[in-house]
C-alpha positions as CSV (number, residue, x, y, z in Angstrom):
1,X,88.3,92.8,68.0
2,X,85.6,93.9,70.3
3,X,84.4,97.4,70.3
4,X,84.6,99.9,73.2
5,X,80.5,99.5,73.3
6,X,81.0,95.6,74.2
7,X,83.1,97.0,76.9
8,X,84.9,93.4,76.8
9,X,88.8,92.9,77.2
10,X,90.9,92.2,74.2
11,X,94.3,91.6,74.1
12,X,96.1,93.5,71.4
13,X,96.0,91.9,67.7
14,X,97.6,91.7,64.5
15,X,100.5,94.1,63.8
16,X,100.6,95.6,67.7
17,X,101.0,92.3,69.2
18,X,102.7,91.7,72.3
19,X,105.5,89.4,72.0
20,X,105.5,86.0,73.9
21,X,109.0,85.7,75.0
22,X,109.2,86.3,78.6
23,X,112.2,86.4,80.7
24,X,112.7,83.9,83.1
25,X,112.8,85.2,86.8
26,X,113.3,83.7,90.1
27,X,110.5,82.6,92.0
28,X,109.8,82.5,95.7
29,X,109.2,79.6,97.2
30,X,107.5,79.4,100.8
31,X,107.7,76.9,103.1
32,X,103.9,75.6,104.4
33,X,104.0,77.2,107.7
34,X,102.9,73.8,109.0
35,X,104.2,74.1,112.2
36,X,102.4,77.6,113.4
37,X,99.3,78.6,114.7
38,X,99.1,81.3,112.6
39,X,100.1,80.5,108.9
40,X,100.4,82.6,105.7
41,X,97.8,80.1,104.0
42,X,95.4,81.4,106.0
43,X,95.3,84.4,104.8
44,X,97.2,84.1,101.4
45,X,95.9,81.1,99.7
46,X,98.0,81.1,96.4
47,X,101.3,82.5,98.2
48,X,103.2,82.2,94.8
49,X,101.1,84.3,93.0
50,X,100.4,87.6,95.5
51,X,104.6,87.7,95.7
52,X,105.5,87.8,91.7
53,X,108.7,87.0,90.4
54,X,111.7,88.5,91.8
55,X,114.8,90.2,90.4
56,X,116.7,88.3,92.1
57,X,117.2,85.2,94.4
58,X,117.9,87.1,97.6
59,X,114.9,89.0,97.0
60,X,113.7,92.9,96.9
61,X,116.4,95.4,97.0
62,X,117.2,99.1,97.4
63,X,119.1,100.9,94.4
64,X,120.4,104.0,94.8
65,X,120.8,104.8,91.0
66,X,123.6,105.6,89.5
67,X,123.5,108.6,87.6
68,X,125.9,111.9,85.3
69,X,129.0,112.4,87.4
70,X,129.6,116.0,87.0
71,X,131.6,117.2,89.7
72,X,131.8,113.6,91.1
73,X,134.5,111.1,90.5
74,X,132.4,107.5,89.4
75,X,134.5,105.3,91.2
76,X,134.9,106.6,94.5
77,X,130.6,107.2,94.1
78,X,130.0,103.5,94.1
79,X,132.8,103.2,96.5
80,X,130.9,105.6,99.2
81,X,127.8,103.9,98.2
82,X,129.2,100.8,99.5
83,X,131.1,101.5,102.5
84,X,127.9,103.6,103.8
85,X,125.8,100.6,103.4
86,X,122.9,103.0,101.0
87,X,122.0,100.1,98.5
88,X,122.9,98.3,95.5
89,X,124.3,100.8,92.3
90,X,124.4,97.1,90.2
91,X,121.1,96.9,88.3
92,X,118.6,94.1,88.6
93,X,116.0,95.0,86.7
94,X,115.6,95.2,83.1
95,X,117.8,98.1,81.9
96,X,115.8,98.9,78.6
97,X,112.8,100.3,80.0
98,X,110.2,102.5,78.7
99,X,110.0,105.9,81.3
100,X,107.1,107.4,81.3
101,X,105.6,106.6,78.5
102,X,101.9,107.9,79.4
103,X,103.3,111.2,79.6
104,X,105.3,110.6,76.3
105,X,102.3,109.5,74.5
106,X,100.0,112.1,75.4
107,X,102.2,114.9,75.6
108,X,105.2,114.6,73.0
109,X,105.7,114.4,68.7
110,X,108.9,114.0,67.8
111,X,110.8,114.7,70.5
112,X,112.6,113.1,73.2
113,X,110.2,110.8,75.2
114,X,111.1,109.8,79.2
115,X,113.4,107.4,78.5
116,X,115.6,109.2,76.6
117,X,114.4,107.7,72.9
118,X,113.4,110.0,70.2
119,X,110.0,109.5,69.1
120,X,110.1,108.5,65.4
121,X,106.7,108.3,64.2
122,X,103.8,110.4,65.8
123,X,102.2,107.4,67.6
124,X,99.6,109.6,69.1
125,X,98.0,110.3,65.8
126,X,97.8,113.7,63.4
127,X,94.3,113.6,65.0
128,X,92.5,112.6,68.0
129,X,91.1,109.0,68.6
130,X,87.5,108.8,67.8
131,X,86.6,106.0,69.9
132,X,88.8,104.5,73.3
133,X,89.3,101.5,71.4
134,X,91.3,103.3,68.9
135,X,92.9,105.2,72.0
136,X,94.1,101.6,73.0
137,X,95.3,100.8,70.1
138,X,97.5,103.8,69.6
139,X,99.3,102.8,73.0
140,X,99.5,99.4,71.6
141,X,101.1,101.0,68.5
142,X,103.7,103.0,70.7
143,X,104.5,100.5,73.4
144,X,105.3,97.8,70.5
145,X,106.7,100.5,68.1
146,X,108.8,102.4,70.4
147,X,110.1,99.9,72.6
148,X,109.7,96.3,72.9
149,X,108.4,95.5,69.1
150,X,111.2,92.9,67.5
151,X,114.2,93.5,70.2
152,X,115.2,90.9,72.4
153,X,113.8,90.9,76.4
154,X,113.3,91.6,78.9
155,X,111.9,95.2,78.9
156,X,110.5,97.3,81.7
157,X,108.0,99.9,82.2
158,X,108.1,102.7,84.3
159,X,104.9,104.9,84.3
160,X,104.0,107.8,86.7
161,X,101.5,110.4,86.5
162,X,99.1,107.9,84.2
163,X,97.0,105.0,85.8
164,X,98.1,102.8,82.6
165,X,100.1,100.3,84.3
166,X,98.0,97.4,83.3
167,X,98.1,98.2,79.5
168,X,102.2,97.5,79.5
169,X,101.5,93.8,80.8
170,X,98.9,93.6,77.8
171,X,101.6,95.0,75.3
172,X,103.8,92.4,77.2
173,X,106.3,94.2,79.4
174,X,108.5,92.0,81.6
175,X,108.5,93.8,84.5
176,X,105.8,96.6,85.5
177,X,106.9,99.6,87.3
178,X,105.4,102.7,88.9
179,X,107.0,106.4,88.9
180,X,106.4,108.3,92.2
181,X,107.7,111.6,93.5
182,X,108.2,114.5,90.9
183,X,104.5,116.3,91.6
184,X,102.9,112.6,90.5
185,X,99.1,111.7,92.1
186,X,98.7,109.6,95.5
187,X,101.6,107.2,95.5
188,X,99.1,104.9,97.5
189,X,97.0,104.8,94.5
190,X,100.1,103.8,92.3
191,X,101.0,100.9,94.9
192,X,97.4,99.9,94.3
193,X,97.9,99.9,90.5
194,X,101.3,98.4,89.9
195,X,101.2,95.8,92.5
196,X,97.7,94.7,91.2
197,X,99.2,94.3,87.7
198,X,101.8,92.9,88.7
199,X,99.9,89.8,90.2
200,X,97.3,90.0,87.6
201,X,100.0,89.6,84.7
202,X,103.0,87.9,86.6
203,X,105.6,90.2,87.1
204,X,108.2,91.8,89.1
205,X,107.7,95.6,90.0
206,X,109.3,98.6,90.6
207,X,108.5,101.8,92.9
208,X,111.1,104.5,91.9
209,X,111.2,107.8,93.7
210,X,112.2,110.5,91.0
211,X,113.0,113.4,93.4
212,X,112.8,116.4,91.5
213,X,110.1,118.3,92.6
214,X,108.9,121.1,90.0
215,X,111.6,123.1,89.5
216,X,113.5,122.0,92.1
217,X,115.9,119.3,93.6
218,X,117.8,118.1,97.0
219,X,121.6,118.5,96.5
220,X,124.0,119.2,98.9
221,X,127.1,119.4,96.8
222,X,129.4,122.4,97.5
223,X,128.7,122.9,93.5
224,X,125.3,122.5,92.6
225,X,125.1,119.2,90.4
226,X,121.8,121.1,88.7
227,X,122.7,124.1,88.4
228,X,120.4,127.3,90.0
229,X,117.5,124.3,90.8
230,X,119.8,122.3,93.0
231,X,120.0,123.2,97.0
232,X,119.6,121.9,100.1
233,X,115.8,122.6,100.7
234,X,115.0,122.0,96.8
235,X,112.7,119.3,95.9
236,X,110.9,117.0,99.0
237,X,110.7,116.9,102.1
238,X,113.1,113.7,103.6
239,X,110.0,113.1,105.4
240,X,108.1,112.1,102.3
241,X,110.4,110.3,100.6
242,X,111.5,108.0,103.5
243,X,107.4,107.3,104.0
244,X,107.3,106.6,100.4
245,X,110.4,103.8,100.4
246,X,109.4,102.2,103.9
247,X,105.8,102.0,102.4
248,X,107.2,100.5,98.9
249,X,108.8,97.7,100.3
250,X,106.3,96.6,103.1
251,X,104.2,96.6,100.1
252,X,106.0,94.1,98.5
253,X,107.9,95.8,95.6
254,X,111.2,93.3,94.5
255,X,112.8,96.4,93.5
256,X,112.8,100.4,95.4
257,X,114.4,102.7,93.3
258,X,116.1,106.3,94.7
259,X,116.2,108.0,91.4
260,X,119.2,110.7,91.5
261,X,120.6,108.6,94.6
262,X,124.1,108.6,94.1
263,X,124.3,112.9,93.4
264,X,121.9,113.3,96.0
265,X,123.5,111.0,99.2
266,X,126.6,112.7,99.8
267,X,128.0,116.3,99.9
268,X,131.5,117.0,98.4
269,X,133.5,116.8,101.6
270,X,135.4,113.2,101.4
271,X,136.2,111.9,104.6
272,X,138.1,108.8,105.4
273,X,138.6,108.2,101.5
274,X,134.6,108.5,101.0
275,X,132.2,110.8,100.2
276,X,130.5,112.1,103.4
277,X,126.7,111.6,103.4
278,X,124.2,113.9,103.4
279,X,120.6,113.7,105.4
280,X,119.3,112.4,102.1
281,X,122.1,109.5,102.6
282,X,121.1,109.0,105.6
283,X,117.4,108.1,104.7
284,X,118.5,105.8,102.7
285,X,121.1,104.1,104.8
286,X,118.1,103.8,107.2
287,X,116.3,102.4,104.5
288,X,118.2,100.0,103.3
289,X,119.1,98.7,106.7
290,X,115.8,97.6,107.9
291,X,115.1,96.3,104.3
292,X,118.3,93.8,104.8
293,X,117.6,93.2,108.7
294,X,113.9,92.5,107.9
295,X,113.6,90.3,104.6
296,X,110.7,88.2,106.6
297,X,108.4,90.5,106.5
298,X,105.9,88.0,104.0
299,X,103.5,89.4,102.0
300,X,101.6,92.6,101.9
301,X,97.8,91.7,102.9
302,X,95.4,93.2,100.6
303,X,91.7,91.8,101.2
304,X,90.2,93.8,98.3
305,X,90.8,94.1,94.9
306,X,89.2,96.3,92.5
307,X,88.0,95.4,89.2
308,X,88.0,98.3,87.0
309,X,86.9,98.5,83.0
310,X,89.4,97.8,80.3
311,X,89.0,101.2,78.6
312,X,89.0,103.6,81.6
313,X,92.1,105.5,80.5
314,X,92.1,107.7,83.6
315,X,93.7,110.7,83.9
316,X,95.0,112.5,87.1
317,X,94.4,115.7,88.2
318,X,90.8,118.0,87.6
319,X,90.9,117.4,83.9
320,X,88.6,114.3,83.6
321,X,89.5,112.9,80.2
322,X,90.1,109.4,79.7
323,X,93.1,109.0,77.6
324,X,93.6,112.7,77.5
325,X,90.9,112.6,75.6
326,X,87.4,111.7,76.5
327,X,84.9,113.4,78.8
328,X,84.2,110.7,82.1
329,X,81.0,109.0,81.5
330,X,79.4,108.3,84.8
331,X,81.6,104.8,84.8
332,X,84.8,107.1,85.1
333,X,83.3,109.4,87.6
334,X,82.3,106.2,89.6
335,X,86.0,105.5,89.6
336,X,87.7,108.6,90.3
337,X,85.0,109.0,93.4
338,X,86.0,105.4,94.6
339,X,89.9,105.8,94.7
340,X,88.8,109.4,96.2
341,X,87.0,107.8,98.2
342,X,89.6,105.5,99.3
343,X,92.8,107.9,99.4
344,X,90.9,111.2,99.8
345,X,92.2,114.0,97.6
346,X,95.1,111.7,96.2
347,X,94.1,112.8,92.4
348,X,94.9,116.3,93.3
349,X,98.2,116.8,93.9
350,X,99.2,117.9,90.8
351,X,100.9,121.2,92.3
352,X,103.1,123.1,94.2
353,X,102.9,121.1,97.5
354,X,103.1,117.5,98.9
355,X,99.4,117.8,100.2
356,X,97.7,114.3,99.0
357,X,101.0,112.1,97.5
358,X,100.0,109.7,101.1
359,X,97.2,110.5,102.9
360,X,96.0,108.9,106.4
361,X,93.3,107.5,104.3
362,X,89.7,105.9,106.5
363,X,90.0,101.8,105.1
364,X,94.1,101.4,105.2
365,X,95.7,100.1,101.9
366,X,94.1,97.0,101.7
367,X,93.6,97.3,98.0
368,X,95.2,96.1,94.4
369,X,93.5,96.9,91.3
370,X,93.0,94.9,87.9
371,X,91.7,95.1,84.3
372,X,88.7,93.1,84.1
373,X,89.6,90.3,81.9
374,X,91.7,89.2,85.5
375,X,92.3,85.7,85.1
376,X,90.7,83.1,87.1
377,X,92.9,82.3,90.2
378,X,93.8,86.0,90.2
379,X,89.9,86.6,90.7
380,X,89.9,84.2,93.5
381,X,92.9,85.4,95.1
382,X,91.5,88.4,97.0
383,X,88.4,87.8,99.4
384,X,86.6,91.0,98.0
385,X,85.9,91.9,94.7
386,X,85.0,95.9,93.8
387,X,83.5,96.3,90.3
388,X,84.0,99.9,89.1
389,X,83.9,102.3,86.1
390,X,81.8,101.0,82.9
391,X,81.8,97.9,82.8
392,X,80.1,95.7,80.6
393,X,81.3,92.0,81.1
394,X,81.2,89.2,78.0
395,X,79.5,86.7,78.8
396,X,83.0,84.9,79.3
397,X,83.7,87.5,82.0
398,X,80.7,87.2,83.7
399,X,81.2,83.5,84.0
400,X,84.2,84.1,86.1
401,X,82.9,86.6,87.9
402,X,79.9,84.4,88.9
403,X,82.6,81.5,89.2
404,X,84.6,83.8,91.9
405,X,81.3,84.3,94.1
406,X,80.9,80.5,93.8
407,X,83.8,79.3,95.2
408,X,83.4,81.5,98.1
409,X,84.1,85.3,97.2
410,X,82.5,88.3,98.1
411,X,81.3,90.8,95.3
412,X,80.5,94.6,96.0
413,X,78.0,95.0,92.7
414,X,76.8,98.1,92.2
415,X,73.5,98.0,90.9
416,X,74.4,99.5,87.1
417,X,75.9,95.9,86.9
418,X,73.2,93.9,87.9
419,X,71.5,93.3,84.1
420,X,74.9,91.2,83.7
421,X,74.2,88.8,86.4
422,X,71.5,86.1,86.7
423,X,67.9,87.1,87.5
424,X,68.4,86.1,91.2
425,X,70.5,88.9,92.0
426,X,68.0,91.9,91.0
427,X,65.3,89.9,93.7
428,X,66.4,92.0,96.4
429,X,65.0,95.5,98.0
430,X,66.2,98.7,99.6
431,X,69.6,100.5,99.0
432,X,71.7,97.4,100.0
433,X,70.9,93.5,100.7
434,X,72.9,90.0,100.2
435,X,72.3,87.7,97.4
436,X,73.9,83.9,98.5
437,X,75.7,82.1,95.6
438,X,77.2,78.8,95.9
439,X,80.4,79.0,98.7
440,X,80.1,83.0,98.4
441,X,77.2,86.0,98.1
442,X,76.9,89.3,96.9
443,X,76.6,92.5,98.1
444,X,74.4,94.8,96.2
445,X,73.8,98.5,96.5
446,X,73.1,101.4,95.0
447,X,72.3,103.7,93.3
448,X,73.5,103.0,89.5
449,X,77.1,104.1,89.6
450,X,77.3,106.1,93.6
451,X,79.7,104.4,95.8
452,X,79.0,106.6,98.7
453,X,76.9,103.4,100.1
454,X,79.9,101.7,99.7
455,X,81.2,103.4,103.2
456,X,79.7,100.9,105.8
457,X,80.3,97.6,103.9
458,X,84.4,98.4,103.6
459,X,84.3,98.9,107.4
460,X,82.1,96.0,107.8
461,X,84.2,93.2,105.3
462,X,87.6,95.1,107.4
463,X,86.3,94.1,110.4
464,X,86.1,90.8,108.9
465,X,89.1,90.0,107.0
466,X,91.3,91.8,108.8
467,X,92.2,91.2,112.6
468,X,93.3,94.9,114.2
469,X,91.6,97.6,114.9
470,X,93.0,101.3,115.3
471,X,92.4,104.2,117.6
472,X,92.5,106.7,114.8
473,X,92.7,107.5,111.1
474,X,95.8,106.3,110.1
475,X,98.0,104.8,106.9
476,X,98.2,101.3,108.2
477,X,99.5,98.1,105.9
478,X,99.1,94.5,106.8
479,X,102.4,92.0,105.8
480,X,101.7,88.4,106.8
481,X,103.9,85.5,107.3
482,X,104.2,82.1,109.0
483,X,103.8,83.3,112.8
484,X,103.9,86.9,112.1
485,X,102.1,89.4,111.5
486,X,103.4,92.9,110.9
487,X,101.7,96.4,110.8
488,X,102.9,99.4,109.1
489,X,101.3,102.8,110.6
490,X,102.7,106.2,108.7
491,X,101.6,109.2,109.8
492,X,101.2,111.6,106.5
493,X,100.2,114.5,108.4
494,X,101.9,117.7,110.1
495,X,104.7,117.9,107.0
496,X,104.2,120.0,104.0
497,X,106.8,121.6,101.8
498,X,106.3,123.4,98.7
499,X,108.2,122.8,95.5
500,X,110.7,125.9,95.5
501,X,113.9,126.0,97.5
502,X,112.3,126.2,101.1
503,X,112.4,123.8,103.8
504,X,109.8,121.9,104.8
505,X,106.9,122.9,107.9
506,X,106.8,120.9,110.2
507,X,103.5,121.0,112.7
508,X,104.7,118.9,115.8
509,X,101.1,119.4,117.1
510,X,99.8,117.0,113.8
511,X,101.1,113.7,116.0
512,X,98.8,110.5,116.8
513,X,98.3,108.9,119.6
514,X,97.4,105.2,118.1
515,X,96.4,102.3,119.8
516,X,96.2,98.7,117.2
517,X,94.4,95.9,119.1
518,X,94.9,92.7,117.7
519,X,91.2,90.9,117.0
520,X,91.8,87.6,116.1
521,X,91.7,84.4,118.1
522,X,95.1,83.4,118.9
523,X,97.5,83.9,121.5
524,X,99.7,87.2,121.4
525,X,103.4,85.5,122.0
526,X,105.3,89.2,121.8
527,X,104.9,92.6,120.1
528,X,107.9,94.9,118.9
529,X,108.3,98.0,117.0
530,X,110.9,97.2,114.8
531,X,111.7,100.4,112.7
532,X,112.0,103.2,114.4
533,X,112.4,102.0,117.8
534,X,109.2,103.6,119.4
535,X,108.6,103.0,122.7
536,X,105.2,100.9,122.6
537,X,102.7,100.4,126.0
538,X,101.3,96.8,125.7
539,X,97.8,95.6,127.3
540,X,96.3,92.4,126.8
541,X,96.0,92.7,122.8
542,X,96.3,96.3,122.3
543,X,99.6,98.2,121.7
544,X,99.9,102.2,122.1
545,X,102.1,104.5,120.6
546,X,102.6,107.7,119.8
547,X,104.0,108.5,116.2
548,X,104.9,112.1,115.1
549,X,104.2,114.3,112.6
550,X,105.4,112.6,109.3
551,X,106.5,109.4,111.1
552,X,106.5,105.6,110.8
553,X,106.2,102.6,112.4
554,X,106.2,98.7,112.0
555,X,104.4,96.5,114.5
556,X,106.0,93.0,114.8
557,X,103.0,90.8,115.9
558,X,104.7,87.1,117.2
559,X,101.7,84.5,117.9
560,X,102.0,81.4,119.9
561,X,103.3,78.1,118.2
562,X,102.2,74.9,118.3
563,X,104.7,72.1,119.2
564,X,105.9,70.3,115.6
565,X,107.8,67.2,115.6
566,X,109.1,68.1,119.1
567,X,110.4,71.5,118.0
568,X,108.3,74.2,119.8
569,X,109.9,76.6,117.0
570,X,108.0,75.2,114.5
């Protein structure tokens, strides 16, 4: 096995390795779009492999999970569940799962790790990992160990706080999931990550919304279903977690998760032979509404994907150790300052607020990230490749890499990475120039490991690959499907709430006036807001609206059709 000084990607040998039984999922199956102007091919090459496998064959659902009754009676729960329209309570997904199991391995010995199983041996080791090979291999050794080693699939992983996503599909999870909520780091980030692995090691994937914030949780139950932390201004803001499930699915997860739903949703008062719902109920009725009245919506558009080294190991927060362990090496910081960069102050939010879990970041979520031993077509999925972090490519690696700017990509390489590359790409001068490579080129700047020149070339390659523009800074998502396009703006300012029992501030002054002008060559057929039914001014190709503090929007973009066997529909 390769050391952490090759810096290549192994996949996990002998006794820790993954088992090759995978369970059998659905998968979606898109027509050509042959009869449109505008087609998801044009944008999505490999359709099949940016959605994933699915749960299920109606495709991605809202679960409002069932949890401990308490003071609740069980059946008239589900019964209230259904007759308000909230979600599914029947699980989907793989129900052996391993919950937070970055937390659980960095943090616990002996006890009880996040998904409720006691931790038998002390898979983090009587001392700490010399090296971040042996690091790896103690996850490997817990993942197989703990969970999936020798029992029958499919299994699931569910991991918040930790960027680790990627090492569950190498230990050979079946479906990759990311934890959000609680006080965990930029959700936008975690999108990034799960989503990424999830196309890099076929998968479906899960965004679960665990509501308990610090000490305290939403619950409007005339008797508090936790006890003294339970109350109707305990845990988040219903601002922030109805951003966080409209962004999930337009993102593309097959499964959004409200964790604590069924407690949460209603109050204690039963009217008409069901519970009555509470705001939080409301969200997610909302929720789950436009998710079953808008199952078109394609696939989430992400024109960059980031390429980061197999041993980074990040951590959240100040601490800077990879794997809880290891001082950052100037690869790491590179990292951490790129997805700063990117999501600004997202690695932060480990505390009492909301400040950072979404941010209206400057370059929209336009990204996925990957290990870099990324297969071939995954590679050449994305139009932009970002290497980060320290990366030292095998030879075998390097060849794909160079493959990927052959057929046509376009590399950001940072000039640490240039000794890995042939001889013509270290011929240029100055802090950035392009080096042409079969179908494709580089971009190469500098210096050694600084991605603060990286700035102008993500607005550059935006303005390239992706047809809007917007007024102001905004969260803004890109879905694309045959004849449609569909943009997502969230508004993550002007709400904060802490994590006691106190409601959450509001600054009405914090709203955006937005205007999204459509770029691109074809004709403009119709545009409608089709979520929270904001009144939109149209001109020519630009739409303006005004979206409030902590609010959301989804622009339906309908493009002229061309006529197809005589149908003008297409």
């Amino acid at each position: 096995m390769p050391t952490e000084s090759d810096n290549t990607a192994p996949s996990p040998s002998g006794d820790t390795a993954p088992e090759t039984v995978r369970y059998a999922y659905p998968i979606p199956v898109f027509m050509p779009g042959d009869g449109y102007n505008l087609r998801l091919s044009d944008f999505v090459p490999d359709p099949v492999l940016w959605s994933t496998p699915m749960f299920r064959e109606s495709g991605a659902y809202f679960e409002v999970r069932l949890d401990y009754n308490g003071v609740w009676n069980a059946q008239l729960k589900k019964a209230s569940i259904s007759f308000h329209n909230l979600g599914e309570y029947i699980v989907y997904h793989p129900v052996a799962g391993a919950a937070e199991w970055g937390y659980s391995i960095t943090h616990l010995d002996g006890q009880i790790d996040g998904a409720g199983m006691k931790i038998q041996t002390n898979f983090a080791g009587a001392r700490a990992p010399k090296t971040r090979q042996e690091a790896l291999d103690k996850i490997w050794d817990f993942l197989q160990k703990q969970y999936i080693k020798g029992a029958a699939h499919p299994w699931s992983s569910i991991n918040g706080h930790y960027p680790w996503h990627h090492y569950a599909g190498e230990a050979g999870f079946d479906a990759i999931g990311s934890e959000i909520g609680e006080n965990i780091n930029n959700y936008q980030w975690h999108i990034a990550l799960t989503r990424g692995a999830a196309r890099q090691y076929q998968t479906p994937w899960i965004m679960d919304f665990s509501n308990w914030h610090g000490p305290s949780v939403s619950d409007w139950a005339n008797v508090p279903t936790w006890g003294e932390y339970s109350d109707p201004n305990g845990g988040h803001s219903m601002s922030l977690m109805e951003r966080s499930y409209l962004m999930s699915y337009m993102a593309g997860a097959d499964c959004v998760i409200a964790e604590g739903g069924s407690l949460m949703c209603f109050t204690q008062k039963i009217v008409d032979g069901h519970y009555e719902l509470s705001p939080y109920g409301e969200v997610c009725r909302k929720i789950n509404a436009f998710m079953l009245d808008n199952p078109g919506i394609g696939l989430g558009y992400t024109a960059f994907g980031i390429v980061v080294d197999y041993y980074h190991g990040m951590y959240p927060g100040f601490s800077k150790k990879a794997f809880n362990h290891f001082n950052y090496d100037a690869g790491d910081n590179m990292t951490w300052d790129l997805i700063d960069m990117i999501w600004p102050g997202g690695w932060e939010v480990m505390g009492k607020s909301e400040l950072g879990t979404m941010v209206n970041g400057p370059y929209g979520d336009l990204f996925d990230v990957m290990l870099q031993n990324a297969p071939q077509d995954v590679l050449n999925s994305y139009p932009v490749l970002v290497l980060t972090g320290s990366l030292a490519p095998s030879g075998e690696e390097a060849a794909r890499y160079l493959e990927y700017i052959k057929q046509g990509g376009i590399m950001l390489l940072n000039t640490a990475y240039l000794q890995y590359f042939p001889a013509e790409f270290r011929e240029g001068a100055g802090m950035r120039y392009d080096v042409g490579y079969g179908e494709g080129f580089a971009i190469v700047y500098g210096g050694d490991y600084d991605v603060f020149g990286l700035d102008p070339i993500f607005h550059e390659l935006i303005n390239r690959f992706v047809p809007f523009t917007f007024s102001t800074d905004i969260q803004y998502m890109m879905n694309v499907n045959n004849g449609a396009l569909f943009v997502t703006l969230i508004n993550n300012d002007g709400v904060t709430k802490n994590h006691d029992k106190t409601p959450a501030v509001i600054d009405d002054s914090k709203f955006r006036e937005v205007t999204v002008t459509y770029t691109g060559s074809l004709a403009v057929l119709s545009v409608e807001e089709i979520y929270d039914g904001h009144t939109i001014s149209i001109s020519g190709n630009s739409v303006s609206l005004t979206i409030p503090a902590g609010g959301m929007a989804v622009l339906e973009f309908r493009f002229d059709q061309r006529e197809f066997f005589g149908d003008s529909n297409g």
